[in-house]
C-alpha positions as CSV (number, residue, x, y, z in Angstrom):
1,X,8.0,19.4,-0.6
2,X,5.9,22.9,-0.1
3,X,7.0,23.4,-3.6
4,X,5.2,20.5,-4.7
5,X,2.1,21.0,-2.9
6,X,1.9,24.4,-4.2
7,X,2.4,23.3,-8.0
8,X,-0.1,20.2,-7.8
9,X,-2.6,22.6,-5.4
10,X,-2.9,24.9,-8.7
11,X,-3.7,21.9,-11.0
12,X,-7.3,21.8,-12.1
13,X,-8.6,17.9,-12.3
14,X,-7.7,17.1,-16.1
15,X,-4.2,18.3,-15.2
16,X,-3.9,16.5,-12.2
17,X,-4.5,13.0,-13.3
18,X,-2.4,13.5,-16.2
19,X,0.1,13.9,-14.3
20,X,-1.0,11.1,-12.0
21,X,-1.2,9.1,-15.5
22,X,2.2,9.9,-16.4
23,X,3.7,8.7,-12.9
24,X,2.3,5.4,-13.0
25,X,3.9,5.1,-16.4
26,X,7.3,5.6,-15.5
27,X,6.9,4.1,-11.9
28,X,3.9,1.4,-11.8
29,X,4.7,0.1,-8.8
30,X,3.3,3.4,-7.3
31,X,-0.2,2.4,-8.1
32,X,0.0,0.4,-4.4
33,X,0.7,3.8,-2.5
34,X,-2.2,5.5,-4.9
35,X,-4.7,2.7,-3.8
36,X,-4.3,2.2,-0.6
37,X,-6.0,4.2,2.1
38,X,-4.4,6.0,4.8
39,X,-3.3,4.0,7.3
40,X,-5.1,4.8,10.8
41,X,-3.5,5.7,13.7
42,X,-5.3,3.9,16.0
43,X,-5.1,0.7,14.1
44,X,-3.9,-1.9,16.3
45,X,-0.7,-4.1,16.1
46,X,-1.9,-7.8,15.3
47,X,-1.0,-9.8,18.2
48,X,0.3,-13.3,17.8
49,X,2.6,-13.0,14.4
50,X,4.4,-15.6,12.8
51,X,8.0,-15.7,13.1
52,X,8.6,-15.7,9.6
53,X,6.2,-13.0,8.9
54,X,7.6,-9.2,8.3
55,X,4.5,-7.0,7.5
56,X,3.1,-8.0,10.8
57,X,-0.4,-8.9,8.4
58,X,0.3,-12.8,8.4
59,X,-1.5,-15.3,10.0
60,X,-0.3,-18.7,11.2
61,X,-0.9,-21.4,8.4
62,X,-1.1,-25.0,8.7
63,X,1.5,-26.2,6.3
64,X,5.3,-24.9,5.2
65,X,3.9,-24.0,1.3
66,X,1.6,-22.1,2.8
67,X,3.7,-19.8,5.4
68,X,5.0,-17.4,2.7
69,X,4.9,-13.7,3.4
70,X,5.0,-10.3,0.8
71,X,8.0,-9.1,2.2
72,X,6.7,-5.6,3.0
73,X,5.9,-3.4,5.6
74,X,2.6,-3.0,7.3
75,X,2.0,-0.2,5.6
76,X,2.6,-1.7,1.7
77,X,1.5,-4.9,2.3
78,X,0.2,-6.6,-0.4
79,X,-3.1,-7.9,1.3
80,X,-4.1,-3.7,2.5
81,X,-4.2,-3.2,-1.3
82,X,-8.1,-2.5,-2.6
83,X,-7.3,-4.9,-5.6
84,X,-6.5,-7.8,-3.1
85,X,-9.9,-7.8,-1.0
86,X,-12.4,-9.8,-2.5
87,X,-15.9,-9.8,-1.7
């Protein structure tokens, strides 16, 4: 890991986001851990979540078609992304 930070610590910018280019081209799925901001510490657990929830980010809904969940964890879940958030 040190290794790592060394080599990407002596990149200049251009270098850098080539590289960042070239790792969302082999793994694009990545681009969820690029966008998302740090996740704060002091963020607080949501209380009340729905059994069939497992990111801990769902809310209760009114009907079954509705009550679907991303499947991830709290911290990769699909509504933290920046692309998600509208207005």
């Amino acid at each position: 890991m040190l290794m790592t930070q060394n080599l990407i610590g002596n990149m200049n910018v251009a270098e850098t986001q080539g590289l960042l280019l070239r790792v969302m081209n082999r793994e694009p799925g990545l681009i969820f851990d690029v966008l998302q901001p740090p996740a704060h510490q002091e963020e607080q657990q949501l209380q009340d979540v729905p059994r069939w929830c497992s990111c801990t980010r769902c809310i209760e809904m009114p009907s079954d078609i509705e009550k679907k969940c991303c499947g991830m964890t709290d911290s990769t879940c699909v509504s933290t992304c920046v692309v998600i958030h509208i207005g």
